[in-house]
C-alpha positions as CSV (number, residue, x, y, z in Angstrom):
1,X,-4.6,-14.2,-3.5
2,X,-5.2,-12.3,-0.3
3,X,-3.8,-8.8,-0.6
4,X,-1.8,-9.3,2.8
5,X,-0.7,-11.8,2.6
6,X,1.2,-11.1,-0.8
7,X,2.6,-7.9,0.7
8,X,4.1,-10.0,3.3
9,X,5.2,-12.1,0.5
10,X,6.9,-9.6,-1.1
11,X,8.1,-7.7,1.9
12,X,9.7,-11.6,3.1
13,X,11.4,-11.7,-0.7
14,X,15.5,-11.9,-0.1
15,X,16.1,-9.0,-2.3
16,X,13.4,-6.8,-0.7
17,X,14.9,-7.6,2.9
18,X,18.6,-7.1,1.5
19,X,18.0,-3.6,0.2
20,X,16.0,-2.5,3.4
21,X,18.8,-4.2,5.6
22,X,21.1,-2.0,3.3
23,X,19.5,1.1,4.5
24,X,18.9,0.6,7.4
25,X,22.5,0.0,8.6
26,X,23.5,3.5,6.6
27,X,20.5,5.8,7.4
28,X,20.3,3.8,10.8
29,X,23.4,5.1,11.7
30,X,23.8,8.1,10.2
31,X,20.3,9.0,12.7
32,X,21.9,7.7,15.5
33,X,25.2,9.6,15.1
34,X,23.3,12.7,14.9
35,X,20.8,11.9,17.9
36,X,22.7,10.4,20.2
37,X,26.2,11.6,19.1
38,X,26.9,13.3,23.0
39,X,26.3,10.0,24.3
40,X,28.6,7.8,23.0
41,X,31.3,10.5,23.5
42,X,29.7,11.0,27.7
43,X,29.0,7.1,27.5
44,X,25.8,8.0,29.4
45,X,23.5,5.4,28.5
46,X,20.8,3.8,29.8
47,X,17.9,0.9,29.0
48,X,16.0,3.7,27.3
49,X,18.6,5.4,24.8
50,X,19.5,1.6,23.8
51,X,15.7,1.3,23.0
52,X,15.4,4.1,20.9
53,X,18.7,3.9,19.1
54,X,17.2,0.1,17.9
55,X,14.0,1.9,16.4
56,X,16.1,4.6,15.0
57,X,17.3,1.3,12.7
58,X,14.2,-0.4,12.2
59,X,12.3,2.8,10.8
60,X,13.5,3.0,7.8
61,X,14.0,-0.6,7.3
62,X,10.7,-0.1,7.2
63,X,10.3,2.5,5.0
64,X,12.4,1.0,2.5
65,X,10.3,-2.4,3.0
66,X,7.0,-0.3,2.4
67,X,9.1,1.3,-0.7
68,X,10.2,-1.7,-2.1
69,X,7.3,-3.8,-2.3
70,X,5.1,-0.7,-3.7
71,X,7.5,-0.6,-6.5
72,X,7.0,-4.5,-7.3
73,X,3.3,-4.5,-6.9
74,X,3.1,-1.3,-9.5
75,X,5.3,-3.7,-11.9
């Protein structure tokens, strides 16, 4: 089997994408209370905070994902 393609496979699996979803809401918004804290207090926000508070989720979604499916593919 392709060796993308079963990462994807892996990375697509509903426990993989549970776990990842499950740190990404806590580490997510632990991040985004500690970068952008000021703002929600001011309410000064624009197109560009709103951009970067979404990555602040999806990175370690991702790191998690990366995690995850390295531990299954050392199994």
């Amino acid at each position: 089997m392709n060796p993308t393609r079963q990462w994807f496979e892996l990375a697509l699996r509903s426990d993989v994408v549970r776990r990842s979803a499950k740190v990404a809401v806590i580490v997510g918004t632990l991040l985004t209370l500690i970068n952008y804290g000021d703002l929600f207090v001011t309410g000064r926000f624009d197109f560009a905070q709103w951009w970067r508070i979404v990555l602040t989720y999806c990175v370690p979604y991702g790191v998690s994902t990366y995690a995850g499916v390295a531990a299954l593919r050392e199994r």
